[in-house]
C-alpha positions as CSV (number, residue, x, y, z in Angstrom):
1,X,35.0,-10.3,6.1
2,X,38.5,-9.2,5.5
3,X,39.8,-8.1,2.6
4,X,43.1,-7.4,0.5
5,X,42.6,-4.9,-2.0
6,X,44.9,-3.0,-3.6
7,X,45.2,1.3,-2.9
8,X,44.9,0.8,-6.9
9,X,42.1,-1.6,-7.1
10,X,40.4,1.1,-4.4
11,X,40.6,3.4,-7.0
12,X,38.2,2.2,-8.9
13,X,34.4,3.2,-7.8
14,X,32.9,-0.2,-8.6
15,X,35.6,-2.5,-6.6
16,X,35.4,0.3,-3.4
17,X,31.9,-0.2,-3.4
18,X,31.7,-3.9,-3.3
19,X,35.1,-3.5,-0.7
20,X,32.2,-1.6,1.7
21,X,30.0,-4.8,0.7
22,X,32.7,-7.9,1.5
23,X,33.5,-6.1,4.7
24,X,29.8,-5.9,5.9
25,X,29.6,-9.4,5.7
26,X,30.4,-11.8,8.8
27,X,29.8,-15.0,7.3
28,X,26.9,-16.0,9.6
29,X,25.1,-17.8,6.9
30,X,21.7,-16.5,7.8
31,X,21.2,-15.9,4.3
32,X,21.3,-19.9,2.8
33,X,17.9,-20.3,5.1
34,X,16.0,-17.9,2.4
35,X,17.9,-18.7,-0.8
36,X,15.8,-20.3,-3.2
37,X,18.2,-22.0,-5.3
38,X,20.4,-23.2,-2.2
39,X,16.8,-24.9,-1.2
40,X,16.9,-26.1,-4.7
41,X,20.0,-27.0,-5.4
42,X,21.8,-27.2,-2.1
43,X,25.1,-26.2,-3.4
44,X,27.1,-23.7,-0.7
45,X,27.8,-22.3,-3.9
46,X,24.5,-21.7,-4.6
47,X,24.0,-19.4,-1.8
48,X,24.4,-15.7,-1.3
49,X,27.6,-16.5,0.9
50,X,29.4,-18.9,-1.1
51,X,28.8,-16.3,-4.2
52,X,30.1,-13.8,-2.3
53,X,33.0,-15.7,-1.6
54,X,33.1,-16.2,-5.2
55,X,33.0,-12.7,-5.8
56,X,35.6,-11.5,-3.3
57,X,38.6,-14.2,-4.9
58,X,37.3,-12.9,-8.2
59,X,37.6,-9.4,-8.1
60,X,40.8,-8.8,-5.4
61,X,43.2,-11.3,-7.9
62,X,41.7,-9.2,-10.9
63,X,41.4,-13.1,-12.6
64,X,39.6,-13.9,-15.9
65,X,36.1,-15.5,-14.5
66,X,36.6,-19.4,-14.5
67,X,33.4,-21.5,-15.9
68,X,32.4,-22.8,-12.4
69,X,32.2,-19.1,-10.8
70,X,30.2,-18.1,-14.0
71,X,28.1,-21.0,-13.6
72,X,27.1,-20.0,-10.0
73,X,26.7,-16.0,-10.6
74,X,24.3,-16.5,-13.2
75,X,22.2,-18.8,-11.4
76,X,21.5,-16.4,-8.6
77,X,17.9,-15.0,-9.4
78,X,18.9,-11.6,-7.9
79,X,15.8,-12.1,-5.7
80,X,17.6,-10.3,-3.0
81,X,15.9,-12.5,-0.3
82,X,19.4,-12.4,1.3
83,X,19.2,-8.5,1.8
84,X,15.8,-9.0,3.9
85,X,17.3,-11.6,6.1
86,X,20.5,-10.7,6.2
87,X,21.3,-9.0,10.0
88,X,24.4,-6.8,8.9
89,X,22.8,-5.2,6.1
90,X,25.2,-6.5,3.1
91,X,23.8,-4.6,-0.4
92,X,24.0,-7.7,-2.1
93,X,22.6,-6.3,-4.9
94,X,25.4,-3.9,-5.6
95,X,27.8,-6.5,-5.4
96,X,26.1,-9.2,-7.9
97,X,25.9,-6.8,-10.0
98,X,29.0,-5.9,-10.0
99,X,30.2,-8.9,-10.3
100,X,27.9,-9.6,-13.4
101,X,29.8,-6.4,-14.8
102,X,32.6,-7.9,-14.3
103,X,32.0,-10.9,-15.8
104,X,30.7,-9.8,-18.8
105,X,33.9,-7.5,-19.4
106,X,36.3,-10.3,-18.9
107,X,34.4,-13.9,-19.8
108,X,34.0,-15.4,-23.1
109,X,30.8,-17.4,-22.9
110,X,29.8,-20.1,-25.3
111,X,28.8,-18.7,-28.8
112,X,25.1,-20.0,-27.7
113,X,25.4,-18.1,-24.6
114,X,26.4,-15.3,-26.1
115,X,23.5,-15.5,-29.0
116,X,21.2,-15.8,-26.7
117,X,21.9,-13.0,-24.5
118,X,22.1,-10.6,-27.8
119,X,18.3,-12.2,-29.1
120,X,16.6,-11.1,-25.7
121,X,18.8,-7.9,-24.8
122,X,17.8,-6.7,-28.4
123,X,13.9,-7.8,-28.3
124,X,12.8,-7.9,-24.8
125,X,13.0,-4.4,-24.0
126,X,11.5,-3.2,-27.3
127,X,7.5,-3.8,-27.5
128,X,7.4,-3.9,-31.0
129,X,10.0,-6.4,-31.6
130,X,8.9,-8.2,-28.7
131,X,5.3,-8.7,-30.0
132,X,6.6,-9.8,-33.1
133,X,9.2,-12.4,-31.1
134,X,5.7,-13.6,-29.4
135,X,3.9,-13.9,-32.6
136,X,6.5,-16.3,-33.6
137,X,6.8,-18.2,-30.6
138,X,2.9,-18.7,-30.8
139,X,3.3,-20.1,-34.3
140,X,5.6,-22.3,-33.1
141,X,4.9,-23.3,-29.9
142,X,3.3,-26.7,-31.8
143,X,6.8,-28.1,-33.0
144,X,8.4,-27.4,-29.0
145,X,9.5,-30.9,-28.5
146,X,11.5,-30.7,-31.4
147,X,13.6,-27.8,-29.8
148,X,16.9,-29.8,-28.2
149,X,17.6,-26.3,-26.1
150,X,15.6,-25.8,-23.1
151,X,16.2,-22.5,-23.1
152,X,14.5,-21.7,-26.4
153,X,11.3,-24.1,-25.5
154,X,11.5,-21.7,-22.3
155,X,11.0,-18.8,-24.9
156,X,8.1,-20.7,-27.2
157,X,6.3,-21.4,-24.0
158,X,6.3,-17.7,-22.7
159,X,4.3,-16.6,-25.6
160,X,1.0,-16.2,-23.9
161,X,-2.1,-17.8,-25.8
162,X,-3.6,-14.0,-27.0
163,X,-1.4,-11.5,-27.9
164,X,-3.3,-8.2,-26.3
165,X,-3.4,-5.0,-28.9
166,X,-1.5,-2.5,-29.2
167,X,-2.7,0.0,-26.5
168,X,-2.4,3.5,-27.3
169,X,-2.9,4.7,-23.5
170,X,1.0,3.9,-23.9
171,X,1.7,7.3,-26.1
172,X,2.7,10.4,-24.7
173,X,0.1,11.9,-23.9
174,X,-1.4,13.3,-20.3
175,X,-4.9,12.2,-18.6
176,X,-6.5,14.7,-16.5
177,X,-8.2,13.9,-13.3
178,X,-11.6,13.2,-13.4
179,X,-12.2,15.4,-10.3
180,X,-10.1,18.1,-8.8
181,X,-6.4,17.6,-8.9
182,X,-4.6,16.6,-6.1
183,X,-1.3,14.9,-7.8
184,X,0.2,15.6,-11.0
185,X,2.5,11.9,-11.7
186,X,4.8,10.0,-14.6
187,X,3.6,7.0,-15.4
188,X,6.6,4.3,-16.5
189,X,4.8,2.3,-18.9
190,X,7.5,-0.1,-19.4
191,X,8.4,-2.3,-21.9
192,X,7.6,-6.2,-21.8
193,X,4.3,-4.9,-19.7
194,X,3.5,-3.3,-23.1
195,X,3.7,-6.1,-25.2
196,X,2.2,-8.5,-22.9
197,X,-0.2,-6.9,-20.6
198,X,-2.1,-3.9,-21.4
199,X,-4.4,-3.8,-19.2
200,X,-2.5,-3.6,-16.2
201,X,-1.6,0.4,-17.4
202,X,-5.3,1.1,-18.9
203,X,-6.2,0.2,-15.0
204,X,-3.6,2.0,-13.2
205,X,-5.0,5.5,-15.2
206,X,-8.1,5.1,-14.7
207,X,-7.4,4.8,-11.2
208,X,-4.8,7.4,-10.5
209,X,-7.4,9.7,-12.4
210,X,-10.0,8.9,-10.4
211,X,-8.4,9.1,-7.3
212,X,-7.3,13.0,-8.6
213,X,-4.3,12.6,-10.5
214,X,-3.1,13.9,-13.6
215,X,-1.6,11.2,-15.4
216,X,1.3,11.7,-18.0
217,X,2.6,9.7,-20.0
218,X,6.1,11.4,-20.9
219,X,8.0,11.4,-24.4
220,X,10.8,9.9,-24.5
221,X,11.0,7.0,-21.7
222,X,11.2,3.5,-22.2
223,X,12.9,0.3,-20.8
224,X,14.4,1.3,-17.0
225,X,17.1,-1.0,-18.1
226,X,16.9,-3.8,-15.7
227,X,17.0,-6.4,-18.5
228,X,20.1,-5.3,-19.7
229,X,21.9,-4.5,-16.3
230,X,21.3,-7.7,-14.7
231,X,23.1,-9.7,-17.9
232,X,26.1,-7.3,-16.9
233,X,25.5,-5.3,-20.1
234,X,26.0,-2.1,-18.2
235,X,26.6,0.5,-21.5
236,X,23.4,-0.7,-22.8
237,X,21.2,-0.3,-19.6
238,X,22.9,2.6,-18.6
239,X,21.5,4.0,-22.2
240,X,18.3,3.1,-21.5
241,X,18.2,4.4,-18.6
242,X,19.6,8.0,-18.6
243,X,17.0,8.3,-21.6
244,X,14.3,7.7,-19.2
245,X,16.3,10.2,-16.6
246,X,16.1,12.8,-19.5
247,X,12.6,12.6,-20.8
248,X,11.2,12.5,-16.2
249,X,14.0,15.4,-15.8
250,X,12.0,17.6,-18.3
251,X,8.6,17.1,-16.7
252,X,9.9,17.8,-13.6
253,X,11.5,20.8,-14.8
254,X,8.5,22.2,-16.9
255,X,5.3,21.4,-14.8
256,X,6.4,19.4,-12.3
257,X,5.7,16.0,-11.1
258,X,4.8,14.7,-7.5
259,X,5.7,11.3,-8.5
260,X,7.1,8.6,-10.9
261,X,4.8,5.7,-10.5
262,X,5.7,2.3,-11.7
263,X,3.9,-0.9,-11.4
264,X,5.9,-3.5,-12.5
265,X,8.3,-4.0,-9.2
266,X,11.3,-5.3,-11.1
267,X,11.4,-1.8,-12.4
268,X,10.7,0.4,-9.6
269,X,13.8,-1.6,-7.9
270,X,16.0,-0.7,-10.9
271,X,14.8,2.9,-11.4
272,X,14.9,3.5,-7.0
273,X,18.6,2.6,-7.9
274,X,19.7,5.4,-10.4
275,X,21.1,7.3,-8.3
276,X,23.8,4.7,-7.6
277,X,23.9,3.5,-10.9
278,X,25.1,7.0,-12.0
279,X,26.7,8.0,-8.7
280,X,30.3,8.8,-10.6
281,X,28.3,10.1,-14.1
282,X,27.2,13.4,-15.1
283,X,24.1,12.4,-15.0
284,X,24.0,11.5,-11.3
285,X,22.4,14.2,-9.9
286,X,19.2,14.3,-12.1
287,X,19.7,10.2,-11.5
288,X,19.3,11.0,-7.8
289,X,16.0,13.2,-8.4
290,X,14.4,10.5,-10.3
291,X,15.6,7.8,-7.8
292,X,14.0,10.6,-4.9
293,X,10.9,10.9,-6.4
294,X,9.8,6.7,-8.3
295,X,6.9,5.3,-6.4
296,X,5.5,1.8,-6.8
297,X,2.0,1.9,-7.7
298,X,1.1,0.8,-3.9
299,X,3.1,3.8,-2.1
300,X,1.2,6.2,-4.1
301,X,-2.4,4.7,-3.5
302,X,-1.6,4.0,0.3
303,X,-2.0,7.6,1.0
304,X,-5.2,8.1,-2.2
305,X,-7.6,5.6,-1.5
306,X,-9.5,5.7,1.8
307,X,-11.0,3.0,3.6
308,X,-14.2,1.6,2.3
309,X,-13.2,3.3,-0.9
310,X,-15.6,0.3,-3.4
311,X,-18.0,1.2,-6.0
312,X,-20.8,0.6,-2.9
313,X,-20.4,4.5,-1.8
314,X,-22.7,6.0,-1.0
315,X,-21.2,9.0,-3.0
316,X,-19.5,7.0,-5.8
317,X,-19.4,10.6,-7.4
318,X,-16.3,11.4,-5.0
319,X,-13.9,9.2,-7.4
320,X,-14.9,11.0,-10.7
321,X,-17.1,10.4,-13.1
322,X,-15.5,8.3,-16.2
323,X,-14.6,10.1,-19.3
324,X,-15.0,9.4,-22.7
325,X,-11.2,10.0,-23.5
326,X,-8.4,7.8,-22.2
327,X,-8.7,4.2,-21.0
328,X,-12.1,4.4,-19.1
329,X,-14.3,1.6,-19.3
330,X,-17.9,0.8,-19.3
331,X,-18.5,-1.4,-15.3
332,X,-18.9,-4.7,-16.4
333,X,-19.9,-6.5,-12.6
334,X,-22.4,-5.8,-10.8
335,X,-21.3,-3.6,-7.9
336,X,-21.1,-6.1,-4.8
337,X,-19.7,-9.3,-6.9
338,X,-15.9,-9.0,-5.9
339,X,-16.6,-8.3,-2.5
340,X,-15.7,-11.2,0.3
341,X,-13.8,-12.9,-3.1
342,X,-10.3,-14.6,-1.3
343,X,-7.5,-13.1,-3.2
344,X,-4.4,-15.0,-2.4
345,X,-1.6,-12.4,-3.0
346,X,1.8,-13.2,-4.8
347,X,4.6,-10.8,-3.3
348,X,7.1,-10.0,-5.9
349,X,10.7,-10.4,-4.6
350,X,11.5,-6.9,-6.3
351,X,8.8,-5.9,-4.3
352,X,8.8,-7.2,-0.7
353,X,13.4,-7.4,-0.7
354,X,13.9,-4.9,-3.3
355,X,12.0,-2.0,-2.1
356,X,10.9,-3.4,1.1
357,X,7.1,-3.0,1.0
358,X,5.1,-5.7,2.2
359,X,2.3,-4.8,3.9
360,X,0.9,-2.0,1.2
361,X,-0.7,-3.9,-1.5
362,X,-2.6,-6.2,1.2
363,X,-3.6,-3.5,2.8
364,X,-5.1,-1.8,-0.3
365,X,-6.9,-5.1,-0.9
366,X,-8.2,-5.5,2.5
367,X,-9.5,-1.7,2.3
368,X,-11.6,-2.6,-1.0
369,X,-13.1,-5.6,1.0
370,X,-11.3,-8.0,-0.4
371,X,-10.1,-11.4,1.8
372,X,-6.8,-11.7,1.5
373,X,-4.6,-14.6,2.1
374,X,-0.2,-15.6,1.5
375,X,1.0,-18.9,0.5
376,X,3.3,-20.8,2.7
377,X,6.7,-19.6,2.2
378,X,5.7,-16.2,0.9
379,X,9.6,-14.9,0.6
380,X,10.6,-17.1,-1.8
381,X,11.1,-16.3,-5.5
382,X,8.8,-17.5,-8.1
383,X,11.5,-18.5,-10.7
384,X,10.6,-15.1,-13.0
385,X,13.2,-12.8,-12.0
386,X,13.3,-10.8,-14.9
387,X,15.3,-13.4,-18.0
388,X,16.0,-16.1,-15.3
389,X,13.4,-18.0,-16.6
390,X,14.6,-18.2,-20.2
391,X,18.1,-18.8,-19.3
392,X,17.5,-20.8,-16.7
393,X,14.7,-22.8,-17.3
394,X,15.0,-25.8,-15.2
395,X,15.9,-24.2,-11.7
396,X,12.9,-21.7,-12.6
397,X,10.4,-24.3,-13.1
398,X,11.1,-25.9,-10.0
399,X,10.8,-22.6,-8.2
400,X,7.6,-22.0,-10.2
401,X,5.9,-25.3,-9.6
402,X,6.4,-25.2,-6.2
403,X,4.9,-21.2,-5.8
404,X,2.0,-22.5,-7.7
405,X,1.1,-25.6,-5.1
406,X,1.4,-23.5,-2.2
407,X,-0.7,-20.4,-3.7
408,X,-3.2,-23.0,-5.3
409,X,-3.3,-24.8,-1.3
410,X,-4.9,-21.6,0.1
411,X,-7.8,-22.2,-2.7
412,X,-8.3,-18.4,-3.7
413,X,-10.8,-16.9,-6.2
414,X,-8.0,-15.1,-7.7
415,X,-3.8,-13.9,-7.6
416,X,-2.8,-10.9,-7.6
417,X,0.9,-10.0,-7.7
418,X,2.3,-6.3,-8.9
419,X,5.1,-7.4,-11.4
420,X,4.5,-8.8,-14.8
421,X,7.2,-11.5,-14.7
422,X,5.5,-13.3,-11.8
423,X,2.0,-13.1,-13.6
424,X,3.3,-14.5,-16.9
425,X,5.7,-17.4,-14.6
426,X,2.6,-18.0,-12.2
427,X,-0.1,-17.4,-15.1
428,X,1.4,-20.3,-17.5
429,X,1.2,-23.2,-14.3
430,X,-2.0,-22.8,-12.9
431,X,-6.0,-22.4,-14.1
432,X,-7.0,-19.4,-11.4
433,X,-7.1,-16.7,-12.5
434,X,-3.8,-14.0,-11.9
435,X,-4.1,-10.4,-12.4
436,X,-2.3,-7.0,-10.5
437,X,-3.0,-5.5,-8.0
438,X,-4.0,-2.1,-9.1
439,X,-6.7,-3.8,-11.9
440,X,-8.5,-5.2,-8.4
441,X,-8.3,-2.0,-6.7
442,X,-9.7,-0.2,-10.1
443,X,-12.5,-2.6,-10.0
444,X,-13.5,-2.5,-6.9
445,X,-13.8,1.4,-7.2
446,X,-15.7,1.5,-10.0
447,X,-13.7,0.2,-13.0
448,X,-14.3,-2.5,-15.1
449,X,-13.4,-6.6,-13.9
450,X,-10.1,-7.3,-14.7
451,X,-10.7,-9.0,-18.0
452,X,-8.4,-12.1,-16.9
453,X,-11.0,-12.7,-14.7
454,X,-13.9,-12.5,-17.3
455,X,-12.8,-15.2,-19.4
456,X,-14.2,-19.1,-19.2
457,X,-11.7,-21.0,-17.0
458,X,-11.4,-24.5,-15.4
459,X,-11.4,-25.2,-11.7
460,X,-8.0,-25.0,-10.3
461,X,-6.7,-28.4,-9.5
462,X,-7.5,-30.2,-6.1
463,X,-4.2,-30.1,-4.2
464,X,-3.5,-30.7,0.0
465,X,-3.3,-27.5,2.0
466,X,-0.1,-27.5,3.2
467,X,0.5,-26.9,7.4
């Protein structure tokens, strides 16, 4: 694509960089065929090239953002399906988000948009005010249909129905391995995870410690700032985030880590991207370190857990022996009763375009002796993408109720996805049963049943397998 920017407007770090992008791009259009909300809505607009065109007028005439090229920015779910199928290998990414940047510099929004985005940029990534926002959604849930805005129904119905306690496996603190240590890691903890999932860490621990890490949980780190970065609000994530540079920086420094593990996806792709975020900073080349080092939960256990590795050892001794201290748990099933279960898994689009792994966390599953199955369509988004879902509730729900009928056609026992915004978006639509990854692959090697699966649910509704 050609471009016209000034030597001026080159000057600047963020318009050079989405110059490289423009100019990668040859307008083949590739990218509509695995755009969800083109699918959806079928707008050229709506699609990764018509935004980019979007972008490109934008940015080189330096113009104040006009309401229909706001309107089609923020519907884009960031999903980055484009980057997987694109064949010049344009960083979409960087350029949305630059372009949100932008946008947020130089638009006024409605006073209700701009409420809005304040409410969940100062709750969401703060567990404590978070589980206080979902107490309060659960008390009103009831009164929903007298909410006019669909966006705050959106934000009643995410409160989930039990609000887990406060987990103190979340404090700093370090676990040591129940065996012989072979890995010393960082465990990101997270934020929303915290408030509404706490098993998925208590299970990721227990593993890592059984497969002979050290787990530490380091002072100081919090949100990875993707929450705030993808609403444009780039002084806010980029706070966030150099605190969490800071507090990995000094346990690699001190006694060093092999790893920073993450388990919610949406993170890892944030955190994998410090290092650009902070490319012209002073931070940047601790940023670059972190960025070197942040492993998804699956990258870590590709290389940890063997094949066969289930609680059906005949030395089960070789993964530890549970401790009193930390989050180790009683076994609750007997030892064979997840084998042969059909798992279908969910692949996160943070995940499978965003740090392009697809094939681990199946893999893992399959090891255990799990049957694992995809739904049709696999690459498309599930309508989460991080506070997509609040702010954009009716494209979401059409993405969502269409994930749901094609994971629901492959008639699993269970989902398992490895992001927390797809279990809560999956989770609300449909009666089987979704947990992560990692809690399966801590079961299945001698942990306790993912307690999602424990509880009393109804058959998942009858629906056609789809061809």
């Amino acid at each position: 694509m050609q471009t016209k920017f000034t030597e001026a407007q080159l000057a600047d770090p963020g318009i050079a960089r989405s110059n490289e992008i423009l100019r990668a791009c040859v307008h083949c259009g590739f990218c509509t065929a695995t755009c969800p909300t083109y699918q959806v809505l079928g707008d050229e607009l709506d699609s990764p090239r018509g935004r980019i065109y979007l972008i490109k007028d934008m940015l080189e005439n330096e113009r104040v953002p006009d309401v229909t090229t706001v309107k089609h920015i923020d519907r884009c779910l960031s999903c980055l399906a484009c980057m997987s199928t694109c064949p010049s290998g344009v960083h979409y990414m960087h350029l949305v988000d630059h372009a949100r940047d932008y946008i947020e510099k130089h638009y006024q929004r409605p006073l209700s948009d701009r409420a809005l985005r304040w409410v969940l940029a100062r709750i969401l990534p703060y567990p404590g005010r978070f589980r206080v926002a979902l107490l309060a959604a659960k008390i009103g849930r009831p009164f929903r249909n007298l909410v006019p805005d669909a966006r705050l129904r959106a934000m009643l119905d995410m409160a989930p129905k039990r609000i887990p306690p406060v987990s103190r496996n979340d404090d700093p603190q370090s676990f040591a391995p129940s065996g012989p240590r072979i890995k010393r890691v960082a465990l990101m903890t997270g934020c929303a995870q915290r408030a509404l999932n706490t098993d998925i860490n208590d299970a990721t621990i227990r593993l890592l410690r059984r497969l002979g890490c050290e787990v530490v949980i380091p002072k100081g780190q919090g949100c990875c700032g993707a929450l705030t970065h993808h609403m444009g609000k780039t002084d806010e994530s980029h706070a966030t985030a150099a605190k969490n540079i800071r507090s990995w920086v000094a346990e690699m420094d001190g006694d060093g880590l092999d790893a920073i593990v993450i388990n919610t996806s949406g993170c890892g792709t944030t955190v994998k991207d410090y290092g650009h975020m902070f490319r012209n900073e002073p931070l940047a080349a601790d940023a670059a370190r972190v960025s070197g080092i942040a492993r998804d939960v699956s990258e870590l256990l590709i290389d940890l857990l063997p094949d066969g590795a289930t609680h059906e050892l005949d030395n089960p001794a070789r993964f530890g022996v549970a401790g009193t201290d930390g989050p180790e748990a009683p076994q609750t099933a007997p030892p064979a009763e997840g084998q042969g279960l059909t798992v279908a898994y969910h692949a996160a689009c943070s995940l499978q375009h965003g740090q392009k792994i697809k094939t681990y966390p199946k893999d893992l599953l399959k090891r255990v002796g799990f049957r694992v199955v995809e739904p049709a369509d696999s690459h498309l988004c599930c309508g989460s993408a991080g506070t997509y879902n609040l702010m954009q509730p009716e494209i979401s729900a059409k993405l969502r109720d269409r994930k749901v009928r094609t994971l629901e056609a492959r008639r699993p026992d269970v989902i398992a996805a490895g992001n927390i915004g797809c279990m809560m978006q999956i989770g609300g639509a449909t009666e089987i049963p979704i947990v992560h990854t990692v809690e399966l692959l801590d079961w299945a090697t001698g942990g306790p049943k993912p307690p999602a699966m424990s509880a009393e649910r109804k058959a998942a509704p009858t629906v056609p397998i789809l061809r």
